[in-house]
MARLO-968736 format. One record per atom (N, C-alpha, C, O): x, y, z. Coordinates in steps of 0.001 Angstrom, whole numbers, padded with zeros to 6 digits, always signed. Layout:
N
XYZ/...
//
This chain:
171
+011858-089673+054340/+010730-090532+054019/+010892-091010+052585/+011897-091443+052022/+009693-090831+052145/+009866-091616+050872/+009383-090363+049387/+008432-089630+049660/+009756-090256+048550/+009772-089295+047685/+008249-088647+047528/+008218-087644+046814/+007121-089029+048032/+006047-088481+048289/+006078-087669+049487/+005799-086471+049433/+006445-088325+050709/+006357-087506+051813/+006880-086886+052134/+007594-086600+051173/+007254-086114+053188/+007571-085251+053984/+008861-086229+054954/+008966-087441+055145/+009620-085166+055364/+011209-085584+055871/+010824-084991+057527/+010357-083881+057782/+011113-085897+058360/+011305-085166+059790/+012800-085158+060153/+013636-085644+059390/+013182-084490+061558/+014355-084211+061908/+013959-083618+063122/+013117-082755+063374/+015043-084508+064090/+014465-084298+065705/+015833-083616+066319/+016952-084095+066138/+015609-082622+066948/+016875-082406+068381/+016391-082584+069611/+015352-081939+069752/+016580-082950+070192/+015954-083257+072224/+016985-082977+073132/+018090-083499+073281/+016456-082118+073675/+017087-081187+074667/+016864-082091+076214/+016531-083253+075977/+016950-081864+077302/+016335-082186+078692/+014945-081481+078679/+014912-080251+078736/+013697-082272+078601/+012324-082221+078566/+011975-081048+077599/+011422-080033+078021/+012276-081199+076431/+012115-080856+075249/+012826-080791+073945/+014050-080908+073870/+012035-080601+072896/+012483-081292+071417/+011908-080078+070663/+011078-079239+071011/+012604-080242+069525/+012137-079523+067979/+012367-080588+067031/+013357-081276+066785/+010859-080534+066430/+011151-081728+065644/+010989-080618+063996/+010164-079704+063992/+011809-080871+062843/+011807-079940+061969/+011083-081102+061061/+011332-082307+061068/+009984-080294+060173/+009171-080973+059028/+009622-079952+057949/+009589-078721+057951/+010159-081067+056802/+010238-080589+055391/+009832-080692+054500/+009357-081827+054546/+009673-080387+053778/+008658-081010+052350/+007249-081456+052171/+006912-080390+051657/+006259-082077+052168/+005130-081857+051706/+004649-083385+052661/+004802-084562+052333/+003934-082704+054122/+003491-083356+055282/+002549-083841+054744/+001747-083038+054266/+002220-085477+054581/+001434-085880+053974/+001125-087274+054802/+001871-087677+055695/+000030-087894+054421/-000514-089402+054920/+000822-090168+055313/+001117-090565+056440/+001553-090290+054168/+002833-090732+054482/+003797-090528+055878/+004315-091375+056606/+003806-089663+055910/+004472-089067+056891/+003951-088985+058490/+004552-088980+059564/+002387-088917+058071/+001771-088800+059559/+002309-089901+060218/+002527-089680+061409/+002613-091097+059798/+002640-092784+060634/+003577-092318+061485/+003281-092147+062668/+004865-092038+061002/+005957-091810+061315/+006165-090434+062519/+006818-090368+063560/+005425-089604+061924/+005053-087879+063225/+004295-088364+064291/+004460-087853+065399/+003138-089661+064069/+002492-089679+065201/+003725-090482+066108/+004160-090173+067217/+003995-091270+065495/+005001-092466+066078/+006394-091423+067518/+006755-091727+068655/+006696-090337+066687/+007622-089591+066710/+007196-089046+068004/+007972-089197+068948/+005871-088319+068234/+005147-087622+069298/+004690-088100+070283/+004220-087542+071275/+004884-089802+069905/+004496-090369+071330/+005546-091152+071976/+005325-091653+073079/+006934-091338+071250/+008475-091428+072056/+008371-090207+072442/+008208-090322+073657/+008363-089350+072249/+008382-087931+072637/+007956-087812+074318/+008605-087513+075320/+006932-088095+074148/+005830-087779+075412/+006844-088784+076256/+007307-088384+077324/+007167-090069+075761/+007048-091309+076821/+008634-090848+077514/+008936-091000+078698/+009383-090348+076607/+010701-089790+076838/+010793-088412+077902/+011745-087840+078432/+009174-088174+077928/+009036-086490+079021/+009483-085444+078024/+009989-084560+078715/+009536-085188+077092/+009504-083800+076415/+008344-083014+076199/+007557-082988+075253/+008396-082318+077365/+007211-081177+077789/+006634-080615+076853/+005488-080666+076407/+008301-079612+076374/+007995-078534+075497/+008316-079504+073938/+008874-080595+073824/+007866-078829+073141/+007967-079155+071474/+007508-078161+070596/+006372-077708+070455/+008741-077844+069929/+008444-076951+068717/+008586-077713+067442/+009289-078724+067435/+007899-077258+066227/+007759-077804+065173/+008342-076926+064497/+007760-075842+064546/+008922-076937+064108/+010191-076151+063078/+009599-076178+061294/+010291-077020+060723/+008907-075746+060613/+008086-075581+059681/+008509-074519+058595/+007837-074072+057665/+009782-074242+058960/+010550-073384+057962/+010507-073797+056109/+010516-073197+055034/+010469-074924+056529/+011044-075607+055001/+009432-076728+054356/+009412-077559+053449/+008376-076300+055211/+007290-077222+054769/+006622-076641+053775/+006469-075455+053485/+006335-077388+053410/+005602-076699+051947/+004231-076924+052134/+003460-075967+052206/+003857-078035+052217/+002246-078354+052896/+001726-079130+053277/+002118-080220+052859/+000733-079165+054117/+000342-080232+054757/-001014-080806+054552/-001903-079982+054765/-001497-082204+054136/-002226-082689+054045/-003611-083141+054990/-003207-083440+056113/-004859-083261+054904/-005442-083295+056172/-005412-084430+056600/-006248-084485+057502/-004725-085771+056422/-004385-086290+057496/-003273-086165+058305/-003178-086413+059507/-002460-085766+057551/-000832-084885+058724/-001721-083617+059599/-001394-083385+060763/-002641-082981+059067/-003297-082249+059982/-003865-082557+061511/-003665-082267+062691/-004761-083393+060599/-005630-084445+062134/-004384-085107+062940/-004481-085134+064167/-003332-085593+062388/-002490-086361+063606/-002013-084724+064639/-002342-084504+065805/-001157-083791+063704/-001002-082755+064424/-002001-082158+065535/-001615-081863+066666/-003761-081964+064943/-004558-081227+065859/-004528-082442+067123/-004588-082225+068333/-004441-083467+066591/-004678-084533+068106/-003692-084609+068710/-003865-085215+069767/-002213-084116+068475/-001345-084213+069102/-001284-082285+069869/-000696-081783+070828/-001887-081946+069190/-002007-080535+069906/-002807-080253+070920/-002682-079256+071631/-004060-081503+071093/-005081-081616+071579/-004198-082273+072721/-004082-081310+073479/-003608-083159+073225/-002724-084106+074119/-001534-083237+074594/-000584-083620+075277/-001713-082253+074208/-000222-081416+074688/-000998-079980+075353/-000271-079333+076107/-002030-079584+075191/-002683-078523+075536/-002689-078326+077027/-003364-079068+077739/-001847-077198+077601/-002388-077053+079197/-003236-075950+079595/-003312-074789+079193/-003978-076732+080666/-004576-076119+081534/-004141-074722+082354/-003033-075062+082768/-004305-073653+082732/-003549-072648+083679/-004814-071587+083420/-005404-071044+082485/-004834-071667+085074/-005484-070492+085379/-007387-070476+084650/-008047-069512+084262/-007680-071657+084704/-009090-072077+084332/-009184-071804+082317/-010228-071876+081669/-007950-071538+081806/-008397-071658+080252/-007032-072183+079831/-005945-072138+080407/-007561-072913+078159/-006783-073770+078040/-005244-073054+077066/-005451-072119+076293/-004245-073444+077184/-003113-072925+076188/-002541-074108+075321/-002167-075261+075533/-002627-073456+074488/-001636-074241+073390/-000158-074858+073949/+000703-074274+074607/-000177-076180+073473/+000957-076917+073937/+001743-077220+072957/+002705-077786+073474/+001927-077150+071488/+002439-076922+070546/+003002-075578+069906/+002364-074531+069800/+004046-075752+069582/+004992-074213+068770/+004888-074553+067450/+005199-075708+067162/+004481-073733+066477/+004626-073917+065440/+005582-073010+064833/+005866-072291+065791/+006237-072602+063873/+007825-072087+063887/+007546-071833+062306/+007778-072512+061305/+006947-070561+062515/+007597-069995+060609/+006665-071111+059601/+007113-071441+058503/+005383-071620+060089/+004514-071962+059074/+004038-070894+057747/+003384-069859+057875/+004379-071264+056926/+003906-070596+055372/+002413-070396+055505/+001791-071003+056376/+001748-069462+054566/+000758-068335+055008/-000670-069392+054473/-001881-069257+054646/+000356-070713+053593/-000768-071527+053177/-000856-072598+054005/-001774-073291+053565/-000407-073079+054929/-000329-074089+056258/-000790-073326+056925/-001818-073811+057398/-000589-072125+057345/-002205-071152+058296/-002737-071055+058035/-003700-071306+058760/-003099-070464+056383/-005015-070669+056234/-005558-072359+056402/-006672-072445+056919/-005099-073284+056139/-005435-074680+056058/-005965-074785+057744/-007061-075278+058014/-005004-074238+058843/-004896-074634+059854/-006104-073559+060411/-006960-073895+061230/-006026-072523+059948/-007288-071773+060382/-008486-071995+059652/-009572-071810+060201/-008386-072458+058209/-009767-072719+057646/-010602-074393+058930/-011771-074649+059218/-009672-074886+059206/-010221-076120+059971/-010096-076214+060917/-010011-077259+061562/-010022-074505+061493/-010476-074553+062637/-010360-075097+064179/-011058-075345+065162/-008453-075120+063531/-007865-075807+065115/-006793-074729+065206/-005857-074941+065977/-006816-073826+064650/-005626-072561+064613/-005555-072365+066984/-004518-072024+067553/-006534-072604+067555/-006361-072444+068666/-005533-073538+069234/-005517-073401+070458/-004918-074448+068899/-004641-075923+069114/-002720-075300+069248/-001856-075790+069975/-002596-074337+068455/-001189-074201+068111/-000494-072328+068572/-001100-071293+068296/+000331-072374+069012/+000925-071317+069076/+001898-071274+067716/+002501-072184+067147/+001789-069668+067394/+002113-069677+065691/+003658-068605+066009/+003405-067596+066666/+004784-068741+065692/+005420-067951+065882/+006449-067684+064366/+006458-068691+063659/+007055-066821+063957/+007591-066241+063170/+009037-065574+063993/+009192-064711+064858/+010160-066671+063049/+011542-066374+064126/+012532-067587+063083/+012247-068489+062295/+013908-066924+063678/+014643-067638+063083/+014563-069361+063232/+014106-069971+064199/+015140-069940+061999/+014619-071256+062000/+015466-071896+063356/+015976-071103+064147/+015556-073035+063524/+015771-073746+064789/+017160-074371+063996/+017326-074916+062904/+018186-073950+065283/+019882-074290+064984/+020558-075524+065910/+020777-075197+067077/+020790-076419+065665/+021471-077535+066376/+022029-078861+065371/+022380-078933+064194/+021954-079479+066076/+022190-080947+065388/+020804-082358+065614/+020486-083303+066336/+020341-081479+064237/+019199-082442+064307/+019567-083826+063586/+020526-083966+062827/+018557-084931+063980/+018842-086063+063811/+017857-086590+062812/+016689-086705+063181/+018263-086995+061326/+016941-087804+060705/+016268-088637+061570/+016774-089128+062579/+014749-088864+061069/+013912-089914+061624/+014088-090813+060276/+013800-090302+059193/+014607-092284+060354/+014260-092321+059409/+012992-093384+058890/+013089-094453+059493/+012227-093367+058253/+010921-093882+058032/+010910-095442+058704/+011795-096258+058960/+009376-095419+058857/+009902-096654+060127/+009612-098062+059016/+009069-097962+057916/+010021-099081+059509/+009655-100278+058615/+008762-100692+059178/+008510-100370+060340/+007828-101790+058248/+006643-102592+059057/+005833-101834+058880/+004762-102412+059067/+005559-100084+058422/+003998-100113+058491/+003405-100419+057556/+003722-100403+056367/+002146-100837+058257/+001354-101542+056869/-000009-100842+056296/-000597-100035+057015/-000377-101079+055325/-001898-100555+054646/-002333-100435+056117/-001900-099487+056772/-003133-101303+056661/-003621-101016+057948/-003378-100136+058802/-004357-099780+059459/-002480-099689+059012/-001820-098516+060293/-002310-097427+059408/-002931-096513+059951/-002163-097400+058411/-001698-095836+057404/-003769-095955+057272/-004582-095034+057198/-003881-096712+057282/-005877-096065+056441/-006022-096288+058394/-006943-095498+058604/-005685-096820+059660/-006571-096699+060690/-005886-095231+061229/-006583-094731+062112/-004531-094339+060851/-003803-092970+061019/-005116-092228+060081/-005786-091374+060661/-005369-092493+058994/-006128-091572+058173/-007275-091431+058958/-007564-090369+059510/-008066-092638+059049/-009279-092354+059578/-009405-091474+060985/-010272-090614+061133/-008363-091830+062048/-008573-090907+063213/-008194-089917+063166/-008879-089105+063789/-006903-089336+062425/-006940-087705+061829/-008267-087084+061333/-008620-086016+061833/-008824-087520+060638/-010028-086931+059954/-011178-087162+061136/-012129-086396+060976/-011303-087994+062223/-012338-088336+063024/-012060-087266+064031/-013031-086775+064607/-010754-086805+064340/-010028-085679+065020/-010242-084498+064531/-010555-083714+065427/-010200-083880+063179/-010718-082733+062847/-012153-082664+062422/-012481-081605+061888/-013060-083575+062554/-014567-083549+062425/-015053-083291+063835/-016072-082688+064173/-014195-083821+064539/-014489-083469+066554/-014049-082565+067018/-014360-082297+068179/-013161-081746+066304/-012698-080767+066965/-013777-079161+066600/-013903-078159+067304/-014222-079390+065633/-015201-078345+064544/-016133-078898+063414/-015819-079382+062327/-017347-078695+063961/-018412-079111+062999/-018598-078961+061571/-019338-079515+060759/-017765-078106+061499/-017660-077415+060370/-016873-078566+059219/-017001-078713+058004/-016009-079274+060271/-015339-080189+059163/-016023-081312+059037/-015460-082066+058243/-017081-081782+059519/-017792-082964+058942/-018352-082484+057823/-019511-082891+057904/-018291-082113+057220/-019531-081562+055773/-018191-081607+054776/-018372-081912+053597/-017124-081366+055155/-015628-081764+054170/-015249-082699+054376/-014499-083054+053467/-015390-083805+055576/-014743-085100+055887/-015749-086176+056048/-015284-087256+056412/-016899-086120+055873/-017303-087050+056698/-017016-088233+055474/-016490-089245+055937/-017211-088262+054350/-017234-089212+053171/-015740-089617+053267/-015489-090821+053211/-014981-088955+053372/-013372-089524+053273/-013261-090670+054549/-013000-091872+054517/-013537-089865+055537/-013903-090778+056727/-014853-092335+057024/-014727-093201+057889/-015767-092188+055919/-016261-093285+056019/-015638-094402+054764/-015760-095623+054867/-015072-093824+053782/-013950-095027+053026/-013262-095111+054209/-013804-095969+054905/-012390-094654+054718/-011680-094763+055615/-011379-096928+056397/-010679-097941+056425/-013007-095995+056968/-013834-096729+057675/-014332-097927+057021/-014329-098996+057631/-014681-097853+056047/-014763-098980+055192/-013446-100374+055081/-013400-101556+055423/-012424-099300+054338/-011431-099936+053806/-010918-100714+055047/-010774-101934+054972/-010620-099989+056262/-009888-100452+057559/-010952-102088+057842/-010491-103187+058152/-012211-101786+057643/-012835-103061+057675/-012565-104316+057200/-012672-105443+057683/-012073-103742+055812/-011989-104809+054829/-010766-105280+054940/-010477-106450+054690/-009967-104419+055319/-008476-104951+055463/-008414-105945+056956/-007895-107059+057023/-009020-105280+057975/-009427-106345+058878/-009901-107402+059155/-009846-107976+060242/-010597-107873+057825/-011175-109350+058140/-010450-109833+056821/-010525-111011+056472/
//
């Protein structure tokens, strides 16, 4: 990505992927992870692990794209729901973040050697514009205010610049 954000790196197996995040998962980066998760899906990769060995931290809009993509991957079995996301050796400060906001159920958390293959840079996409990146912000944050009440009383004001700005850039 770009010297603010965060670096992805994909391997894809037959109906599944590890996509590895490095460096500091941020607004920046979400355009590009959401972008990433929905070739993903359209490509049939069931399973997906997030390889989080090397992240340092994540921002709450890289959050909200993650909980909504955790939210879209979640299965059903046996009348309760399971986590459809792997998370892989997240640092103890990307779990409290992820448990302070209250989507820690969204993710299976595992602790294990990092993920070995031949991963492939993503590399940052061209064309996105102000617009994509503040209408990514706003539904991350509209995503972790819906997922736990608890986060509207921390988001709702970020959310409504958000909401604002996307306006203004729209007309």
């Amino acid at each position: 990505m770009n010297a603010i954000g965060g670096n992805l790196q994909v391997w894809t197996g037959e109906g599944c992927a590890c996509v590895r995040v490095t460096g500091r998962a941020n607004f920046t980066t979400s355009v590009d992870f959401k972008r990433l998760m929905q070739h993903l899906r359209d490509q049939g990769a069931g399973a997906v692990v997030l390889d989080l060995s090397e992240c340092l931290l994540m921002d709450s809009t890289f959050l909200g794209v993650l909980a909504s993509e955790g939210c879209k991957r979640a299965v059903e079995r046996e009348g309760r729901t399971e986590p459809g996301l792997e998370l892989v050796n997240p640092n103890q400060r990307i779990r409290d973040l992820i448990d302070n906001l209250g989507v820690s159920h969204l993710f299976k958390m595992l602790e294990c050697d990092a993920a070995s293959g031949e991963f492939k840079a993503v590399e940052p996409s061209s064309g996105i514009d102000r617009e994509e990146i503040t209408r990514t912000c706003l539904e991350a944050h509209q995503t972790l205010m819906a997922l736990n009440p608890a986060n509207v009383a921390k988001f709702k004001d970020v959310a409504q610049f958000f909401a604002e700005n996307l306006k203004k850039q729209q007309s």
